[in-house]
N, C-alpha and C positions, 0 to 999 in steps of 0.2 A: 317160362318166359319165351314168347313168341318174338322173336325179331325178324328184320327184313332178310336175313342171311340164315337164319334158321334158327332151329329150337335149343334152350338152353335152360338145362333142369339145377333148381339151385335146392340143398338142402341146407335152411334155417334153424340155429337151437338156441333155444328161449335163453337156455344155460349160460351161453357164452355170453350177450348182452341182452337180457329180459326187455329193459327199455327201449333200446333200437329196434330188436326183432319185434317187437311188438310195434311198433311205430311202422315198419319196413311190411311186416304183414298186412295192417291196417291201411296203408296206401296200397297196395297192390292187389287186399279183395277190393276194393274202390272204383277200381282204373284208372288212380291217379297216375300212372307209368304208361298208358298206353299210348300210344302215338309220339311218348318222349323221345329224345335221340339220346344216340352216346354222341357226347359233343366234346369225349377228350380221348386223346388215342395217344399214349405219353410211353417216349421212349425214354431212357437215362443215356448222358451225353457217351457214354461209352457203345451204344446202340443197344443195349440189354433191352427188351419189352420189357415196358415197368409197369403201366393198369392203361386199362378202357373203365369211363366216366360215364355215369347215367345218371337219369331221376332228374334232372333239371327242366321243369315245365315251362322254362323260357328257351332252353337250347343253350344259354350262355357261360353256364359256369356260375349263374350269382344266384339262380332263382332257387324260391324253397316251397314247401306246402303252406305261408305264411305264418309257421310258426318252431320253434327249434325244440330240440331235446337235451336234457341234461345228458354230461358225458358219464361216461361207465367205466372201471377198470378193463384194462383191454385182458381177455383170455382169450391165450391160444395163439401161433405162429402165424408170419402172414407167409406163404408160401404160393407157389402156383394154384390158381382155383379158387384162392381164399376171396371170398365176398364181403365186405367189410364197408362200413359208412363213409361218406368224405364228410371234410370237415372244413373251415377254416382254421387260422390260428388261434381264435379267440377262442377262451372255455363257452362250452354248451350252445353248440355252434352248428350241430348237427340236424337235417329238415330233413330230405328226402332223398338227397345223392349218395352216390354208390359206389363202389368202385370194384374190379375182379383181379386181383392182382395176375400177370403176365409167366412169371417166369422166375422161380426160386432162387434167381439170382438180383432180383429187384428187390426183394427183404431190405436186405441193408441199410436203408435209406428210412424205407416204413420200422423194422425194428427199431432203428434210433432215436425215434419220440415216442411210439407205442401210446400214438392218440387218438385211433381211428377204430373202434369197436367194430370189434368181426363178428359178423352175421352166422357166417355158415361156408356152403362153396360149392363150387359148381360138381354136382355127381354125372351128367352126361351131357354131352355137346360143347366139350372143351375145343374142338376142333373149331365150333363157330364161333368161341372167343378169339381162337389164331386167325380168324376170318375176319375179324372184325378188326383186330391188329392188324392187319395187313393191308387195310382201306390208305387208299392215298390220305394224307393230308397236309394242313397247310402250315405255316412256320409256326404259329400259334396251336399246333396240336386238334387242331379240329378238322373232323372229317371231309374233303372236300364233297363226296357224294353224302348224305348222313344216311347213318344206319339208323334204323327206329326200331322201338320197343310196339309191336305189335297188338300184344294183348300179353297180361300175366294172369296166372290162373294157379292158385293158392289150394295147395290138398295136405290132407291129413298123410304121414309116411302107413307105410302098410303095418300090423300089430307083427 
């Protein structure tokens, strides 16, 4: 994943939510992501970094690929790196946003509903997730400069 700030390699397993990763793959050999913004940069009121927000083709937090995915049991910790779907409240709520959790102490919050199917996680360019956390932004958590999603480019892992 190409963004305005630099490159950030994410590694996807079918294993952990088959429906999402497939849904998440599907949009991104597409280009449905490219030129999207992260349009949430959300800290927890204690200042912890808690996730940076993407995949929304409006910029706003509400928009979707015009259609949802059923939810999935969640496998696997949400920890620093961890790439994982957003959602609303409501079941089978999930379309195209994202989210890359911040900093292994922002769990807490995501472990206590355990309703957000993890993707996979970022393998290099975690620095340009701290980069993208670190953008100004405004009372509502949105970027005052916005970061974009440049281009994704989908590959098979090596054998």
């Amino acid at each position: 994943m190409a963004t305005s700030l630099g490159e950030i390699t994410l590694l996807v397993e079918a294993d952990l939510s088959p429906i999402a990763v497939g849904n998440f793959v599907a949009l991104a050999e597409c280009g449905f992501y490219n030129d999207v913004i992260f349009h949430r940069i959300a800290y927890m009121q204690d200042g912890t970094p808690f996730v940076i927000q993407g995949g929304d083709p409006t910029g706003t937090g509400m928009g979707d690929p015009g259609y949802k995915i059923q939810d999935e049991p969640v496998v696997g910790d949400y920890r620093r790196g961890v790439l994982a779907m957003a959602r609303s409240a409501a079941p089978n709520s999930q379309g195209s946003q994202f989210f890359i959790v911040l900093d292994d102490g922002a769990a807490g919050p995501l472990e206590s509903v355990r309703t957000y199917a993890i993707l996979g996680e970022v393998t290099a360019g975690l620095d340009v997730v701290d980069a993208i956390a670190a953008v100004e932004r405004d009372q509502e958590d949105r970027p005052v400069v916005p970061v974009t999603i440049l281009s994704t480019t989908v590959s098979s892992p090596a054998p």
